[in-house]
C-alpha positions in Angstrom: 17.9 1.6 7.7 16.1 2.9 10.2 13.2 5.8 10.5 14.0 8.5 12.8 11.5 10.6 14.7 11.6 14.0 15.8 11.0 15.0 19.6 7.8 17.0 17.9 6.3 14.0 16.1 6.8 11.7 19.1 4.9 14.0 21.1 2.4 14.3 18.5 1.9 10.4 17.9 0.9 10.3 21.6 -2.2 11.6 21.0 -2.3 9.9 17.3 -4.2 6.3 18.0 -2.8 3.5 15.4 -5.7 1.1 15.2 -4.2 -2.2 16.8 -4.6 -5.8 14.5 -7.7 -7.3 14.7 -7.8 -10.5 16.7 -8.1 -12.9 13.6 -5.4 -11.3 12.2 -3.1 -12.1 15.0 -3.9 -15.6 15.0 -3.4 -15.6 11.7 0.1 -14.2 11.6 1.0 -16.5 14.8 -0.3 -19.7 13.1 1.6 -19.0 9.3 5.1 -17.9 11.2 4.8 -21.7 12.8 7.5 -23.7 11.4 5.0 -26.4 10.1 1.8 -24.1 9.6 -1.6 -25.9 10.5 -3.1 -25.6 7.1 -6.7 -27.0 8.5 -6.2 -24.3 11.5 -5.5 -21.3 9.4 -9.0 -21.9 6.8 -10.9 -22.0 10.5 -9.1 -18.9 11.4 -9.9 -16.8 8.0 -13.5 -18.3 8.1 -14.2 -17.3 11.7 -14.2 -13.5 10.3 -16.9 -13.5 7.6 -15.8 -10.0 6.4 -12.4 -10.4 6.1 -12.4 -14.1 4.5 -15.2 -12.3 1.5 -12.5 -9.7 1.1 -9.8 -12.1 0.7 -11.9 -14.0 -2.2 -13.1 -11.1 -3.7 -9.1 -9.8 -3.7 -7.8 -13.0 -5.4 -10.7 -13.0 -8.2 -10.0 -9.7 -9.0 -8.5 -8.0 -12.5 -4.9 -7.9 -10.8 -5.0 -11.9 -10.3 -6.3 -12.9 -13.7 -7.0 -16.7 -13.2 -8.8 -19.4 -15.3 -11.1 -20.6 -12.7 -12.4 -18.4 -9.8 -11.2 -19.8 -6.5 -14.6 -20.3 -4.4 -13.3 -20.8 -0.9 -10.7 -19.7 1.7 -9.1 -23.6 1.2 -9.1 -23.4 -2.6 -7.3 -19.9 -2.0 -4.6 -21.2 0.6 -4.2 -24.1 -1.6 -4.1 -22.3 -4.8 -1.8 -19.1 -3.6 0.3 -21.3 -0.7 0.6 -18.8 2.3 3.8 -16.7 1.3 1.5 -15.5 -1.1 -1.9 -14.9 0.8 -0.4 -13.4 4.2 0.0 -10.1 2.5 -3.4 -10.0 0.7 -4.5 -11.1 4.7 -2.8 -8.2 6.2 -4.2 -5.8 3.4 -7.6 -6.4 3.5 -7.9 -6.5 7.5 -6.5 -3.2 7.2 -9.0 -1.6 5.0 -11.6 -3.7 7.6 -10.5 -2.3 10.7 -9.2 1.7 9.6 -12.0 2.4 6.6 -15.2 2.6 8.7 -15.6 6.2 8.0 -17.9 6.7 5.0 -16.8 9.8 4.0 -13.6 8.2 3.0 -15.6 5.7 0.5 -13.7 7.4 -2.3 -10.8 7.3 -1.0 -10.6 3.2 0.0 -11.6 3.3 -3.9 -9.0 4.8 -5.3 -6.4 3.1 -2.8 -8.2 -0.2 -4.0 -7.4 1.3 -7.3 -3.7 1.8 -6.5 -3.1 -1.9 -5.1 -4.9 -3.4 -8.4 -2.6 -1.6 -10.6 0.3 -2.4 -8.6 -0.3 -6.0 -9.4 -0.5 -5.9 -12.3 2.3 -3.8 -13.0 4.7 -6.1 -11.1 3.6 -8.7 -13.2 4.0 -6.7 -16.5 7.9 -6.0 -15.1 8.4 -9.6 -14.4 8.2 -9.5 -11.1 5.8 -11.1 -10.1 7.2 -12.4 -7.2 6.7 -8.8 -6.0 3.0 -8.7 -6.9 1.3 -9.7 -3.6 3.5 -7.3 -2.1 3.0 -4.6 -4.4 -1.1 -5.1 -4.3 -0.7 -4.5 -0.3 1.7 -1.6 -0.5 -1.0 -0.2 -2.6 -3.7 -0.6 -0.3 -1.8 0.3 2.7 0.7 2.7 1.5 -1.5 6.2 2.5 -3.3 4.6 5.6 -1.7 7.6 7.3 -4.3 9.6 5.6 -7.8 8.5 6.9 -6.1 8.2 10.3 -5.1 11.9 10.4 -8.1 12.8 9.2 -9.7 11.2 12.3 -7.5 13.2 14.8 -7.3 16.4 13.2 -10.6 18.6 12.4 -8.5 21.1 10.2 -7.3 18.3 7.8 -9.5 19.2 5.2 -7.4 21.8 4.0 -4.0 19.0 3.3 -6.6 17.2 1.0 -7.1 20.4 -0.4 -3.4 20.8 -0.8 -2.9 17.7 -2.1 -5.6 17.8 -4.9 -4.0 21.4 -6.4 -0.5 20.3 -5.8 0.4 16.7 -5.1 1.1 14.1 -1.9 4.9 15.8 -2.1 3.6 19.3 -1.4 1.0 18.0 0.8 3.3 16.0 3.0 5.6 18.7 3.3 2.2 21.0 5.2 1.2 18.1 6.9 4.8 18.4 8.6 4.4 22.4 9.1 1.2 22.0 10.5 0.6 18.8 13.0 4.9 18.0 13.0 4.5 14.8 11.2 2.8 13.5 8.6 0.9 10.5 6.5 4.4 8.6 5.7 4.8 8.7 9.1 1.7 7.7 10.7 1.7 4.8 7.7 5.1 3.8 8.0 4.4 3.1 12.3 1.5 1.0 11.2 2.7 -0.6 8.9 5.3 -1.7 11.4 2.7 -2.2 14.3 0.9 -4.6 12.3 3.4 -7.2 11.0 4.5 -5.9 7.4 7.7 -6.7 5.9 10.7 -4.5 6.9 11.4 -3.0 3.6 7.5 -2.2 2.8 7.3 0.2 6.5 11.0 2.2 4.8 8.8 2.1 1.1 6.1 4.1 2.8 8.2 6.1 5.1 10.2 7.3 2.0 7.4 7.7 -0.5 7.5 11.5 -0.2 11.0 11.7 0.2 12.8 10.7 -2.8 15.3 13.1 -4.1 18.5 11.0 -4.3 16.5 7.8 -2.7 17.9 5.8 -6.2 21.1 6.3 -4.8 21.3 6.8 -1.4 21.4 3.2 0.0 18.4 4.1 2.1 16.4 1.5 -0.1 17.6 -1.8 -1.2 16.8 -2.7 -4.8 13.7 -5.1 -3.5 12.7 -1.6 -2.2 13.4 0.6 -4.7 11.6 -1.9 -7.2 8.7 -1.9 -4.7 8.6 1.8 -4.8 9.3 2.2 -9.1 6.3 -0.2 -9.0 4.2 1.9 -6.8 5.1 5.6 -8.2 3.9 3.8 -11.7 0.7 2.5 -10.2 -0.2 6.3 -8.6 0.8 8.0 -11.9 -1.7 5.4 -13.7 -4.8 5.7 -11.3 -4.3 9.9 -11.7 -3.8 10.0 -15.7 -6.9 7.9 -15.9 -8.9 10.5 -12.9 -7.3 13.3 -14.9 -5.9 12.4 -18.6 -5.1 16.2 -19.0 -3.7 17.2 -15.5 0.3 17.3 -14.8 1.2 14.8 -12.0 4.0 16.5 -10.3 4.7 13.2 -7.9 5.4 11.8 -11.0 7.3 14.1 -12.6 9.7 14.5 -9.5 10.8 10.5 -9.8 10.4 9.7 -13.4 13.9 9.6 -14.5 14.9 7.9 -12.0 12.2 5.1 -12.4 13.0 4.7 -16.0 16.5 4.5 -15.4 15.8 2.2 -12.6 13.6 -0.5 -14.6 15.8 0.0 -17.8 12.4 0.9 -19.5 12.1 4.1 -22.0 9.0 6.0 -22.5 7.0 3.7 -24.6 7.8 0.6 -22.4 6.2 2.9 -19.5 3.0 4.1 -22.0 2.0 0.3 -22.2 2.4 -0.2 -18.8 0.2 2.4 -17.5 -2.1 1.3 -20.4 -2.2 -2.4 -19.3 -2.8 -1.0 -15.6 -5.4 1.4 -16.5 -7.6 -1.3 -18.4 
């Protein structure tokens, strides 16, 4: 697998700034990759970035980590979650830290927030739950292309426009007419700057693109179960924002999903119930 750029969009990504990783976050990622991890060094780490390490607890008490007892500190959290499982909810929440400073995209970090929680939760209704962390950060960074082009391009107004009447799908497809790339893109290049797994930068990269992607070999089944589990989590944050609208991102994948997951209608209905709740 591989993502492929036109000579348009590398010319365009020139002027297109990806926000770099913040410093904690790179000591972070250098420290857990060590092949005995400083446990002691890595609390210090989180702790040194007050924002990020409130995030991080606020993230792992949340709805889509349903736990007995709230975890009160970074150490309870690395202790609790081991670090396979907190790198990803690291990398998430830095993200939203460093790229969400504009205020007019409150709503939009909301319903991304949204997105991740379902996610979870969804991965854990599938039985995957060894997808869940994952699936919580591909939520949250899966549309990070968004509030970056909307930095860089003064006319972007009229895509969100776009994307409210029609869908992301048709959306993407006049974010490529107009600027020669588009969110998927810009997402998939960050998500790659910044450290995420392989598979999750081709999950994003192919989100818009998924006629045939069941069977194509583009996406491995980790993949394709990472993306099943995110189409699901969009389709439940937008029946819940609009219970009588038609969700044509939905509709274009639907079959596929179900055939996918082995699931049939009703299986899906309690699904998107459990996430909605």
């Amino acid at each position: 697998m591989a993502i492929t750029l036109t000579k348009a969009e590398k010319s365009i990504l020139k002027n297109v700034s990806i926000p770099p990783r913040p410093e904690v976050l790179i000591q972070f990622s250098q420290e857990t990759k060590k092949a005995e991890p400083d446990i002691s060094k890595i609390a210090k780490i989180l702790h040194a970035d007050v924002g990020i390490s409130a995030a991080v607890l606020q993230v792992v008490n949340s709805a889509a980590f349903r736990r007995n007892r709230e975890i009160e500190s970074i150490d309870q959290a690395i202790m609790t979650l081991g670090l396979k499982r907190l790198v990803p909810l690291v990398k998430a929440v830095a993200l939203k830290a460093t790229v969400g400073q504009n205020e007019g995209m409150a709503s939009f970090w909301e319903s991304q927030t949204a997105t991740a929680e379902c996610a979870s939760m969804i991965a854990n209704q599938l039985d995957k739950s060894n997808l869940a962390n994952h699936a919580y950060m591909l939520g949250l960074f899966h549309f990070v292309g968004v509030p970056i082009l909307v930095q860089h391009f003064d006319d972007y107004q009229k895509i969100l426009d776009t994307a409210e009447e029609y869908g992301w799908d048709h959306a993407a497809t006049e974010e490529m007419a107009a600027y020669k790339t588009n969110h998927a893109t810009i997402g998939s290049l960050l998500a790659a700057q910044w450290g995420l797994p392989k598979i999750m930068v081709y999950v994003i990269y192919y989100m818009h693109d998924v006629e045939g992607i069941f069977s194509s070999g583009e996406l491995d089944s980790t993949g394709l179960g990472l993306l099943s589990i995110l189409k699901i989590a969009r389709h439940a944050t937008f029946v819940k924002n609009n219970p009588s609208a038609e969700d044509p991102e939905w509709l274009a994948v639907k079959e596929d999903i179900l055939d996918f997951l082995t699931i049939d209608e009703s299986e899906l209905a309690d699904l998107i119930l459990v996430a909605s709740d």
